[in-house]
C-alpha positions as CSV (number, residue, x, y, z in Angstrom):
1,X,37.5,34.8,50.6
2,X,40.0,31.7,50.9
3,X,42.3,31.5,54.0
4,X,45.4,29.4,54.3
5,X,45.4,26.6,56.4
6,X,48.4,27.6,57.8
7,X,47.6,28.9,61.7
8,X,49.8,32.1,61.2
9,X,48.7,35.3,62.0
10,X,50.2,37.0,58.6
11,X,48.0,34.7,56.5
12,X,45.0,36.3,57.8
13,X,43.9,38.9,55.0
14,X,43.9,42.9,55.6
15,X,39.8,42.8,55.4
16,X,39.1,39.9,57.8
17,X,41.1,41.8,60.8
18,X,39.3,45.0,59.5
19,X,35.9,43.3,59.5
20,X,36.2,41.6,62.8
21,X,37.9,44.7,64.6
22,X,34.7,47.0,63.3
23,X,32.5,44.4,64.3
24,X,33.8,43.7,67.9
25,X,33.9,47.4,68.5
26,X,30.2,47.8,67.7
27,X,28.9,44.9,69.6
28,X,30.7,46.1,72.6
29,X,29.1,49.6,71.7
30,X,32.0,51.7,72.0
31,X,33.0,54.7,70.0
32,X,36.3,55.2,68.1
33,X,37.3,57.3,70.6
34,X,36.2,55.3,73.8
35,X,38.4,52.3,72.2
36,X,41.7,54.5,72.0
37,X,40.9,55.6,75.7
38,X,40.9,52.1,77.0
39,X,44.0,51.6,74.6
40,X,45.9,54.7,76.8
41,X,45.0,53.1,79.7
42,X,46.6,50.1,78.9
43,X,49.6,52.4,77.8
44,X,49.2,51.8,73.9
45,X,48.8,55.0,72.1
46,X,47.6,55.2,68.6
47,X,46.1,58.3,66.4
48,X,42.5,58.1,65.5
49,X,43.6,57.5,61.9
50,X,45.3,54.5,62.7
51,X,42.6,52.7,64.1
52,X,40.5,54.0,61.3
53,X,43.0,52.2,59.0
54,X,42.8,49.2,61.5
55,X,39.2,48.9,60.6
56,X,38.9,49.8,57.4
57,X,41.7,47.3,56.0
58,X,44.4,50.2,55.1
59,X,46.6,49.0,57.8
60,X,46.7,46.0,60.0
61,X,47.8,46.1,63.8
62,X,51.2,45.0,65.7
63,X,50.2,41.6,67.2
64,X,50.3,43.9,70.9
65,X,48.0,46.2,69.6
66,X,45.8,43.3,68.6
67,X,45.7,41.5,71.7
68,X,45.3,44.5,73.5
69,X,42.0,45.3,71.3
70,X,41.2,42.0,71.7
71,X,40.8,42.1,75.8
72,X,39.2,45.8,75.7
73,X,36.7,43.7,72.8
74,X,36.0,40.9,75.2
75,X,37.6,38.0,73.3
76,X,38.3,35.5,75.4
77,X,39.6,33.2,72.1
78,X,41.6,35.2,70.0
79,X,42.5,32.1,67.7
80,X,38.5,31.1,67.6
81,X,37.6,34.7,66.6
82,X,40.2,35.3,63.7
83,X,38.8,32.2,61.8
84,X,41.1,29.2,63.5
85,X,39.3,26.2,64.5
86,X,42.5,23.7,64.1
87,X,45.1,22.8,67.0
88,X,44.5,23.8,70.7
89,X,42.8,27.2,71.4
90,X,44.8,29.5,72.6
91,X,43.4,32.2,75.3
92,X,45.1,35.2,76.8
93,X,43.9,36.4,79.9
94,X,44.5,40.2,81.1
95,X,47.3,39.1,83.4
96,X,49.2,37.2,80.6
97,X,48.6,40.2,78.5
98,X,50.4,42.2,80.9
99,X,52.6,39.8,81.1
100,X,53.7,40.1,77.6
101,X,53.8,43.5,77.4
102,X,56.8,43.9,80.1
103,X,58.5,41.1,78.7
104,X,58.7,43.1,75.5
105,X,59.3,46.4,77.5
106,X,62.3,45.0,79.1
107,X,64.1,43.5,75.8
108,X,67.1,43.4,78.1
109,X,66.1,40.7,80.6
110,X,64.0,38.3,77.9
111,X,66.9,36.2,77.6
112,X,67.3,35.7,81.5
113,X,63.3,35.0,81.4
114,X,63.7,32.8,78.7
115,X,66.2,30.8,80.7
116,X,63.9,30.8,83.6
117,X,61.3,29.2,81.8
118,X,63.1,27.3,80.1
119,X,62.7,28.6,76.2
């Protein structure tokens, strides 16, 4: 299968996110249901269908879903795992994860964030 050269996530296809979720899940030996227990704990619910569909290529993932499945899986380079090898890596720790996730919970105050770091 041919991917773009392009480093955006939406060129990756459905079936090389479903691979590579099914695949992290098993080499960290955890059950369907033990990953959507880790996801609850990290205040991300999804159905058991969904990540069914996640992994078998039905459906693909929010990018917060994504990383989040990416910490519980251990992946310390998202951008390495998912096929990139051009341009700086780019890692997510926990912290940043959480990071990101109240930034998006608070759409209110992303502006005044944004200032603050100078976006």
């Amino acid at each position: 299968m041919e991917k773009s050269n392009n480093n955006n996530m939406s060129d990756l296809e459905r079936k090389d996110i479903s691979e590579l979720l099914k695949k992290y899940r098993k080499l960290n030996n955890y059950s369907v249901k033990d990953v959507l227990v880790l996801m609850q704990e990290k205040s991300l619910f999804v159905a058991e269908k969904t990540l069914y569909g996640w992994e078998n290529g039905r459906s693909q993932p929010s990018i917060e879903a994504l990383f989040v499945l990416c910490e519980i899986y251990k992946i310390p380079n998202v951008m390495e795992a998912f096929g990139y090898d051009g341009g700086e890596p780019f890692y997510v720790s926990p912290h940043e994860g959480d990071v990101i996730r109240q930034y998006r919970r608070y759409p209110s105050l992303q502006t005044a964030i944004d200032k603050l770091l100078d976006l």
